[in-house]
C-alpha positions, 0 to 999 in steps of 0.5 A: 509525254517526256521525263522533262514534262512529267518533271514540270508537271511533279513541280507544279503538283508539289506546289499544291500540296505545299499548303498542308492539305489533303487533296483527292485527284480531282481536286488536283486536276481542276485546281492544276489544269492538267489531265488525270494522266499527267497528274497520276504521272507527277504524283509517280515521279513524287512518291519515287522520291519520297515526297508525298504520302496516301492517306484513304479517307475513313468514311471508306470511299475509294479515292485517296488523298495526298498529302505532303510528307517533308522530311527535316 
């Protein structure tokens, strides 16, 4: 996988989480088509520029969720 896919794949990620909800890597891989791989890559690429934020649900399960930070 080179930096242009990894880029490709951070943008079509990022335009799932444009809807203000919490989504688990699951969900992201189903919803996106793409493997978890390439969904770990994209939300690596996003969280080193600041664009995304992990929230661990309450209810103590491991998995974590992303949300969309946007700074104005």
């Amino acid at each position: 996988m080179d930096k242009k896919k990894i880029g490709i794949n951070a943008g079509i990620i990022w335009n799932l989480l444009n809807d203000y909800q919490k989504w688990s890597i699951t969900k992201l891989c189903k919803a996106s088509g793409l493997s978890e791989k390439e969904v770990y890559t994209a939300i690596g690429w996003l969280a080193r520029e600041n664009k995304i934020e992990f929230d661990q649900p309450t209810d103590g399960s491991e998995q974590f969720y992303l949300v969309v930070e946007y700074y104005f």
